[in-house]
C-alpha positions as CSV (number, residue, x, y, z in Angstrom):
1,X,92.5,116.0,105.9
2,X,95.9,116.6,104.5
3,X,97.3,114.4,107.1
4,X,95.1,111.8,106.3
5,X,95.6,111.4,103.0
6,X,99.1,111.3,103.5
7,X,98.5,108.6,105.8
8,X,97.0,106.3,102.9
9,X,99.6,106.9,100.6
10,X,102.4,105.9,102.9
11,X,100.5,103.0,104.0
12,X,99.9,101.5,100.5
13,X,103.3,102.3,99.8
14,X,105.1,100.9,103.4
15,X,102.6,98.2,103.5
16,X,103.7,97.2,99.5
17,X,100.3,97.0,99.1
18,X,101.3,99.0,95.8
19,X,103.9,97.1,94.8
20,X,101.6,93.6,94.6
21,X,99.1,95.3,92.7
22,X,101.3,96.8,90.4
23,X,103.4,93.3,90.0
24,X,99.8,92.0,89.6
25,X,98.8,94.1,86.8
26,X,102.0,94.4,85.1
27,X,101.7,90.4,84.5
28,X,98.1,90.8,83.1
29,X,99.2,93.4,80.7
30,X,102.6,91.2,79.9
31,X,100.4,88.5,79.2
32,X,98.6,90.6,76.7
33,X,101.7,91.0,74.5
34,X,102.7,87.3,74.8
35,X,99.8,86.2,73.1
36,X,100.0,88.9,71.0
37,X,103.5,87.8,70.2
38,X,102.2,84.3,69.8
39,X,99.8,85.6,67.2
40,X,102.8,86.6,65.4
41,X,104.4,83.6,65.3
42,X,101.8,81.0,64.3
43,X,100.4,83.2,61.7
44,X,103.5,83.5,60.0
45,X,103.8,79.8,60.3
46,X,100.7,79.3,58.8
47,X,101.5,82.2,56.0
48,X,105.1,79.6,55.3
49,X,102.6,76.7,54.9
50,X,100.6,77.9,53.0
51,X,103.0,79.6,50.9
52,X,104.5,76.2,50.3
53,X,101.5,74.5,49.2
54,X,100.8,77.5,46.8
55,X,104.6,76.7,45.3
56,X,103.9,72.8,45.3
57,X,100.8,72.8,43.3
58,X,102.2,75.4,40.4
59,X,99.4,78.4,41.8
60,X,100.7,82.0,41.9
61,X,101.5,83.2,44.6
62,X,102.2,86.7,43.5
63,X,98.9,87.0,41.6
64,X,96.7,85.9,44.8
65,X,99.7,88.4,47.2
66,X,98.0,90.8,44.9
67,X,94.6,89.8,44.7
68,X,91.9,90.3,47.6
69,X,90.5,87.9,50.2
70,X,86.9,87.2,51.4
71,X,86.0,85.5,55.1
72,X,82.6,83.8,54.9
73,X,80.7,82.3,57.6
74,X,79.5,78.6,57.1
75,X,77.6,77.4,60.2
76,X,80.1,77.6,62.9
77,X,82.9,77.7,60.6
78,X,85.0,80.1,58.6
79,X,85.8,79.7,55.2
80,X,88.7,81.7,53.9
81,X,88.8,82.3,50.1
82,X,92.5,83.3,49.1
83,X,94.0,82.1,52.9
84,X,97.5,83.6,51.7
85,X,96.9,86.9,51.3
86,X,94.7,86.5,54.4
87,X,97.4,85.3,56.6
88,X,100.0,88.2,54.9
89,X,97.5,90.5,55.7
90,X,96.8,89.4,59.6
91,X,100.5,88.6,60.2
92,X,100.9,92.4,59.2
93,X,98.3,93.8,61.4
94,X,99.8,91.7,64.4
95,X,102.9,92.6,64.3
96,X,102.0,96.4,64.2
97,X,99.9,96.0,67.1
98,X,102.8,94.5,68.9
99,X,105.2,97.4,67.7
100,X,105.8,100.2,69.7
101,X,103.2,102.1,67.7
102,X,100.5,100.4,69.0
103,X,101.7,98.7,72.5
104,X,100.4,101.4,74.4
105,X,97.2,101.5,72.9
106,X,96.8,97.6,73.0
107,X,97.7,97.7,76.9
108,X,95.2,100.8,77.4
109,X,92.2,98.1,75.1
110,X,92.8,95.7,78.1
111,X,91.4,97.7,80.2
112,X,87.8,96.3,79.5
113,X,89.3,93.2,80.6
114,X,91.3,93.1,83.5
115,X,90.3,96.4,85.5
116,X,87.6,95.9,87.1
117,X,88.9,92.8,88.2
118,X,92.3,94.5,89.5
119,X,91.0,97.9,90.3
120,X,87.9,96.6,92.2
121,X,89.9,95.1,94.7
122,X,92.2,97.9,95.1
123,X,89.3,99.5,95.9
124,X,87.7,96.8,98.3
125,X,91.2,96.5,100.2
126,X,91.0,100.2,100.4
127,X,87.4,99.9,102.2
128,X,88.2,97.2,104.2
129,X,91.4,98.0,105.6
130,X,90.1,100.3,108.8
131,X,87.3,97.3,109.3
132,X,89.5,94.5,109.6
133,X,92.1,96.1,111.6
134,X,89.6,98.0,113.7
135,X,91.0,101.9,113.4
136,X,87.9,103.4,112.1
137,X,87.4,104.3,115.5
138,X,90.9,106.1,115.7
139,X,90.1,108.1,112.6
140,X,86.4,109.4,112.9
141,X,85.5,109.9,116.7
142,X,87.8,112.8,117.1
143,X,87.5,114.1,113.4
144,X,84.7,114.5,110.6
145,X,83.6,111.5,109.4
146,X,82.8,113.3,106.0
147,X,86.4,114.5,105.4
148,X,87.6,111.2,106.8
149,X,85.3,109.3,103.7
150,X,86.4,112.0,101.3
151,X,90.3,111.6,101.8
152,X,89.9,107.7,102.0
153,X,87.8,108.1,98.3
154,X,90.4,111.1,97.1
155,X,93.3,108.8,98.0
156,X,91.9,105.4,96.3
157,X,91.6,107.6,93.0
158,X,95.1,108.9,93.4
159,X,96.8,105.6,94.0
160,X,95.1,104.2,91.1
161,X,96.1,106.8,89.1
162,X,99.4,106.3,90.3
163,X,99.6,102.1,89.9
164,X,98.1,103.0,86.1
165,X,100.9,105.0,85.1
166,X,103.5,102.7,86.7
167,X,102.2,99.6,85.3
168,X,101.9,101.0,82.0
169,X,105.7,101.9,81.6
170,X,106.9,98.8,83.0
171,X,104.5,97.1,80.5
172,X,105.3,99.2,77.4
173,X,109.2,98.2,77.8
174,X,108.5,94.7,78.8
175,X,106.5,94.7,75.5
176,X,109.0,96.2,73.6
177,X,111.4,93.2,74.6
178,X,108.6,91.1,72.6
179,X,109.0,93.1,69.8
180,X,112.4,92.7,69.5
181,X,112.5,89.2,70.0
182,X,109.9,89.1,67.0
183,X,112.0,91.3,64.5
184,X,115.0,89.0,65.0
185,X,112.5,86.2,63.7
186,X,110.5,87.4,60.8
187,X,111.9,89.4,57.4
188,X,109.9,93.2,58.6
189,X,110.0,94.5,55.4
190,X,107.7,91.7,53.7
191,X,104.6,92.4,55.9
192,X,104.7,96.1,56.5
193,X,100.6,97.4,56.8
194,X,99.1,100.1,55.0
195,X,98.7,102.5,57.5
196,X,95.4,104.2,55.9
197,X,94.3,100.3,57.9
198,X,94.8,100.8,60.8
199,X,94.1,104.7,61.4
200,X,93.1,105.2,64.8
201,X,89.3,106.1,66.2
202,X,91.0,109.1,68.9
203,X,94.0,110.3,70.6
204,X,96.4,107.9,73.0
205,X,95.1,110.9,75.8
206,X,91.6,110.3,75.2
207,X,92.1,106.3,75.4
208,X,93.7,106.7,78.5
209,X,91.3,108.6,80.1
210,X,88.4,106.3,79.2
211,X,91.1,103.8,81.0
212,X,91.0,105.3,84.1
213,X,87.5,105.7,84.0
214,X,87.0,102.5,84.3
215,X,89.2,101.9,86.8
216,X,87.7,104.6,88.4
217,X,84.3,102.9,87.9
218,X,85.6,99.6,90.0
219,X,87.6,101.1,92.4
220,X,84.4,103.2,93.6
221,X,82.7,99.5,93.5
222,X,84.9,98.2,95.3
223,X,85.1,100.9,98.2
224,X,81.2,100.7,98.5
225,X,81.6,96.9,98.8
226,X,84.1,97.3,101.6
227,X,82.5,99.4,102.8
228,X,79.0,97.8,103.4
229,X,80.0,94.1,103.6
230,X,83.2,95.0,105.9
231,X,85.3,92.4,104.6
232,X,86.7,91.9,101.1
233,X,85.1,88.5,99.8
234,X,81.6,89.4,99.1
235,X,82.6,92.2,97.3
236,X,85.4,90.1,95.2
237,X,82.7,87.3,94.2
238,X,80.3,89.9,93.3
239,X,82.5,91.6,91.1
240,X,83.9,88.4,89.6
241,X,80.4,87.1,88.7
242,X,79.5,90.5,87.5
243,X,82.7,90.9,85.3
244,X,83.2,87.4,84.2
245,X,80.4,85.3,84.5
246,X,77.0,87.2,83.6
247,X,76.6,88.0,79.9
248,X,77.3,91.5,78.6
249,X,74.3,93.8,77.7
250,X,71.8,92.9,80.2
251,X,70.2,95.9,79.2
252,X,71.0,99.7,77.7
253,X,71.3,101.2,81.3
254,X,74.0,98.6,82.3
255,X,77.5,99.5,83.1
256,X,79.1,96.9,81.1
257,X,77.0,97.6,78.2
258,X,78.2,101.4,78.7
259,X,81.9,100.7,78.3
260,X,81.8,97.9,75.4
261,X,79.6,100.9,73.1
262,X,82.0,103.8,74.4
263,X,85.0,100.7,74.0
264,X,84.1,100.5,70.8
265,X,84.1,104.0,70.1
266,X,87.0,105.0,71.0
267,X,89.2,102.2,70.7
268,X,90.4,100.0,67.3
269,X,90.9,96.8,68.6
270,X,93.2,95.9,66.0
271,X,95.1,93.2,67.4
272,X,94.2,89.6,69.9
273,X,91.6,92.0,72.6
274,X,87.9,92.4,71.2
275,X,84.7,93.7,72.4
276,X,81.6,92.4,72.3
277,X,78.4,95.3,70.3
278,X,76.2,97.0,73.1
279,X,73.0,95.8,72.8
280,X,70.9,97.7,70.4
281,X,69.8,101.3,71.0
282,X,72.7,102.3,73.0
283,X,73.1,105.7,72.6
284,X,76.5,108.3,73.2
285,X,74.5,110.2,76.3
286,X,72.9,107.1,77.7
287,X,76.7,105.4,77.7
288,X,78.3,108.8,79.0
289,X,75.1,108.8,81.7
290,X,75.1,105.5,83.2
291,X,79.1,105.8,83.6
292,X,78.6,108.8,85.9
293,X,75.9,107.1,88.0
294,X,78.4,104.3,88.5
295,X,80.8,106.7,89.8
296,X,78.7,109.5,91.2
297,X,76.4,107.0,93.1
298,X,78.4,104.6,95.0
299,X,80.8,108.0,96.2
300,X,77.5,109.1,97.6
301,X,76.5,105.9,99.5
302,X,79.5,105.5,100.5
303,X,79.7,109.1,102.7
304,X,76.3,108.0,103.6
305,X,77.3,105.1,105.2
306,X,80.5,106.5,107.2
307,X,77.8,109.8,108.4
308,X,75.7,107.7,109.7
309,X,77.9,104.6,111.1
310,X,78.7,104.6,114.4
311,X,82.1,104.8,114.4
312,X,82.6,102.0,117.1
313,X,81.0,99.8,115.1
314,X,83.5,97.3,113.2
């Protein structure tokens, strides 16, 4: 078992199988803090605009700096009442969430979005991988087929945990070259944020584990897909449609409802990455429940399924 396991590591790693996933994900997360730096910029264009208008038509701007401001939905549209204090005040909350404060916390809230993408196929080429190249039969007719599905599933969760970590430091400096960039650009010191705004919902430890579960949650998915389908595509355009294309919320009991109401829990969401509600009378245990089928269930089909497969069957 020991051997094994080894075995998938040094593939992944020989193979670089790691290294495109990681390059893969470290992109998405990059991304993340472009836009976020983008934020940063055209609000703070807008806040110069309308600064200036405030200054050409005689109005004061330190009284409405000091004043408060009200968003109001009108049809489709938003009407802001006091729009320069309400551009000081999201040009403020962007750039914290851009600052190293935050980064890591921002990277971990995009989880939601690009995991199960990433994470699922890790998984599925995980799954696949002793299908297409036919050494299933190598693995399992001289050995136990149980141990052989439990070191593939024990290995998956380690390299994930693994690519997590890696990607996350490469992204946290990448992001920090963002930041800099931004403080050359803007004067800091007029737009610093009342921290009392932005205090957060839990600890950085407990956001990152609720990270890896869902990675965790995909790459299981994924594995079972590989698993049953024996090739990577049917798995990919299920997981796609699931995660991209069918609303959120279908119902209580489903898995992407799960993570947007324990998302929302224990994330802030401060800055360009959002969640949509869970759907009414989503509760903490029924969350923290259907999470555990997702990963509990597909571990146990998927030792079904190599039991009880020949193992000269590919």
């Amino acid at each position: 078992m020991k051997q094994l396991f080894k075995q998938e590591i040094l593939y992944g790693i020989y193979s670089r199988t790691y290294v495109y996933i990681i390059i893969f994900l470290v992109s998405l997360f990059a991304l993340v803090s472009f836009v976020n730096y983008m934020a940063v910029i055209t609000t703070y264009k807008d806040f110069l605009e309308t600064e200036n208008y405030y200054i050409e038509n005689d109005l004061d701007v330190e009284a409405a700096l000091a004043g408060e401001f009200d968003v109001k939905e009108n049809g489709n549209v938003d009407i802001v009442e006091n729009p320069l204090l309400y551009n000081k005040e999201m040009l403020s909350t962007y750039i914290y969430t851009l600052s190293p404060k935050y980064a890591l916390t921002q990277l971990l809230e995009a989880s939601f979005l690009y995991f199960p993408i990433v994470f699922g196929m890790i998984g599925l080429l995980v799954g696949n991988f002793d299908y297409k190249y036919k050494t299933i039969k190598l693995k399992t007719v001289r050995g136990s087929k149980l141990k052989f599905g439990l070191t593939k599933q024990l290995s998956l969760l380690f390299s994930g945990f693994i690519i997590l970590l890696i990607s996350l430091m490469i992204a946290y400096l990448i992001n920090y070259i963002f930041y800099l960039k931004m403080t050359g650009m803007l004067p800091m010191k007029e737009f610093q944020i009342s921290l009392s705004k932005v205090s957060p919902s839990s600890s950085i430890l407990i956001k990152f584990i609720m990270a890896y579960v869902v990675s965790i949650i995909f790459m299981v998915t994924g594995y079972t897909f590989g698993v049953i389908f024996k090739n990577m595509y049917v798995g990919f355009i299920i997981i796609v449609v699931y995660t991209l294309i069918l609303p959120g919320g279908l119902s209580v009991f489903d898995v992407k409802n799960s993570l947007h109401y324990l998302g929302k829990l224990i994330f802030d969401f401060y800055g360009v990455l959002d969640l949509d509600h869970a759907k009414s009378g989503t509760t903490l245990l029924s969350s923290i429940l259907v999470l555990l089928g997702a990963i509990v269930l597909p571990l146990a089909v998927n030792l079904v399924i190599i039991k009880r497969r020949s193992s000269f069957e590919t």
